[in-house]
C-alpha positions in Angstrom: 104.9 77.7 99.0 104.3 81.1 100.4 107.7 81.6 102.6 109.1 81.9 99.0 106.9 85.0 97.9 108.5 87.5 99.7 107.4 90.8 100.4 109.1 94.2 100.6 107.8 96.8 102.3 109.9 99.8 100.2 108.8 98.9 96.9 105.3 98.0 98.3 105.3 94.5 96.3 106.0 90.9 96.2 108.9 88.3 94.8 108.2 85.5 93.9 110.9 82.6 93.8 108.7 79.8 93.4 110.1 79.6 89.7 113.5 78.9 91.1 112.0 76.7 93.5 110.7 74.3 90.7 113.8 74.4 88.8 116.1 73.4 91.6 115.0 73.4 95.1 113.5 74.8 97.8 116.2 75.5 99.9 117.9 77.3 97.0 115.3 79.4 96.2 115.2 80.3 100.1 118.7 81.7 99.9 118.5 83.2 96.5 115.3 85.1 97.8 116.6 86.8 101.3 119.6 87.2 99.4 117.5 89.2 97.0 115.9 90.9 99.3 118.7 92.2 101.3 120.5 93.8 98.6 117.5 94.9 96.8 116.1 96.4 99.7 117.8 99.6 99.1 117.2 100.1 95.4 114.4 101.9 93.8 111.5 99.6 92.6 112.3 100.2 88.6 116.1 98.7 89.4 114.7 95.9 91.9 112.8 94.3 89.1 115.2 94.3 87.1 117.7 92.5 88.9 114.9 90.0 90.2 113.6 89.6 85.8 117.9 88.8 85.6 118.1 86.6 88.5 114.6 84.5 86.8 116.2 84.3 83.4 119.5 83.6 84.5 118.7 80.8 86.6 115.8 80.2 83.7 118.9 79.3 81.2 120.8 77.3 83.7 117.8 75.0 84.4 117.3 74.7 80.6 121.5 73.9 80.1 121.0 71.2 83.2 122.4 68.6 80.6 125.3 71.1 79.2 126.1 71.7 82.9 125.2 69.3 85.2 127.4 69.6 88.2 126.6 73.5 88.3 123.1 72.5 88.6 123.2 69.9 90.7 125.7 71.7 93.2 122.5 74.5 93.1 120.0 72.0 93.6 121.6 71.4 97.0 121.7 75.1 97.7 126.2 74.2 97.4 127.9 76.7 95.4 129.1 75.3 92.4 132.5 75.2 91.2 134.2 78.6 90.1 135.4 77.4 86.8 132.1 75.4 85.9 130.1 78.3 86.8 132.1 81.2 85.3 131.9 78.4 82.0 128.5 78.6 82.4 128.1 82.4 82.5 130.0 83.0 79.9 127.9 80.6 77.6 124.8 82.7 78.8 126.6 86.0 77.9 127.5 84.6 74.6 123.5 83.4 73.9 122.4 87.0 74.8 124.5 88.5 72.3 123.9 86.0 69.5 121.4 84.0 70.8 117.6 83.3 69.2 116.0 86.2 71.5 117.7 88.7 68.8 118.0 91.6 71.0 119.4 94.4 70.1 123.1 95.0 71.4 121.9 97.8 73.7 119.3 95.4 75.1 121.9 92.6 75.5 123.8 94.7 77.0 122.0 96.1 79.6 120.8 92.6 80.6 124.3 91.4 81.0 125.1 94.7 83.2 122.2 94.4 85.6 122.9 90.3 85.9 126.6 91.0 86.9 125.5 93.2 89.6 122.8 90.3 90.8 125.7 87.4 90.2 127.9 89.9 92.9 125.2 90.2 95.2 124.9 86.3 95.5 128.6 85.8 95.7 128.8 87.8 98.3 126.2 86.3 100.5 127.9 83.0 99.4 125.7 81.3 97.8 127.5 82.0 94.1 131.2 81.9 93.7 132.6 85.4 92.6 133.2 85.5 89.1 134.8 88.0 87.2 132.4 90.5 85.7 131.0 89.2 82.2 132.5 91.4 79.7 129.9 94.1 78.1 128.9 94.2 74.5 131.7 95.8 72.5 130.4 98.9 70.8 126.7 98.8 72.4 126.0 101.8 73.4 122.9 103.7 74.4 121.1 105.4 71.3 120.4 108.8 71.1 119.6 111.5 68.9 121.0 115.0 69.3 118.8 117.4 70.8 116.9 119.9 68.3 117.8 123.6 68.1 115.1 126.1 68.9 115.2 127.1 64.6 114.9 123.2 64.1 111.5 123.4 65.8 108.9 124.5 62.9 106.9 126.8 65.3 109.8 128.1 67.0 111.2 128.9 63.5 108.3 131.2 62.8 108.5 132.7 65.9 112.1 133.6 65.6 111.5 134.8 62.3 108.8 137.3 63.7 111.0 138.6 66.5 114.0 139.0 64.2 111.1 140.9 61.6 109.9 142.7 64.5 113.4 144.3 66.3 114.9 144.8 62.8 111.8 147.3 62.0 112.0 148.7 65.6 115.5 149.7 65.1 114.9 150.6 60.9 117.0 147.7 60.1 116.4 146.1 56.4 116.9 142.1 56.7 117.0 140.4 53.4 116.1 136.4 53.0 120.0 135.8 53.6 120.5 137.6 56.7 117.3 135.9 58.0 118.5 132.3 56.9 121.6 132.4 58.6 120.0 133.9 61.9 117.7 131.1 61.8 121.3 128.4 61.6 122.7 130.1 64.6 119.7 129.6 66.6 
């Protein structure tokens, strides 16, 4: 089915929504795709593939719940949207999986993934082929990790070179620096 690999001339590649195809129909797939593409179409390649990887694994996990959820699907299948409180259900019990689910991730991970599939879950409600949901709430707590950033005396071969410089102006100017004075110059920096 090649009307379902779309291609996009900005990020210079191609979607493919075959997957979606196979899990519930063609003329789904169809509408998830231009939908995709028209509000991808203005993001930057890096953020386009991640809301299409969203879009696959959410759907992905809907297919896979067909039995938990069958109306949802079904209502898919015939490219209908489903039922608001069904559906919201549904995306709640996805949310839940990514936090605790087998996968593992870490919170930041799970996190992010539930960010970026809000924002493709808005796109589709509002080219009407989801119904709006509220967002899914983020990952209490999960928070991007990073260290602080190092200080120039923190830096082993910046150390020595500070320690140099402060040696050199202190016998520019006759100055006698003992280990102390030299120690605590080094914390400042």
């Amino acid at each position: 089915r090649p009307h379902l690999i779309l291609r996009n001339a900005r990020h210079r590649r191609s979607w493919d929504f075959n997957q979606i195809a196979d899990q519930f129909s063609e003329l789904a797939a169809l509408g998830i795709a231009r939908a995709f593409c028209k509000y991808c179409s203005g993001y930057s390649e890096g953020r386009a593939k991640g809301q299409y990887h969203a879009l696959l694994r959410v759907f992905a996990w809907l297919h896979g719940k067909a039995a938990e959820y069958p109306d949802v699907v079904a209502a898919i299948c015939r490219a209908e949207r489903p039922k608001l409180d069904e559906f919201e259900w549904a995306c709640s019990k996805w949310r839940q999986e990514q936090i605790h689910g087998g996968e593992q991730l870490k919170q930041t991970t799970a996190n992010r993934r539930i960010k970026i599939a809000n924002t493709a879950l808005r796109h589709l409600a509002a080219a009407g082929i989801l119904p709006r949901i509220r967002d899914l709430r983020p990952v209490r707590g999960a928070r991007s990790k990073s260290k602080p950033r190092e200080s120039v005396a923190e830096i082993a071969r910046f150390a020595d070179v500070a320690k140099d410089i402060l040696r050199t102006a202190a016998r520019a100017h006759d100055v006698d620096i003992d280990s102390g004075d030299e120690s605590a110059f080094l914390r400042v920096l």
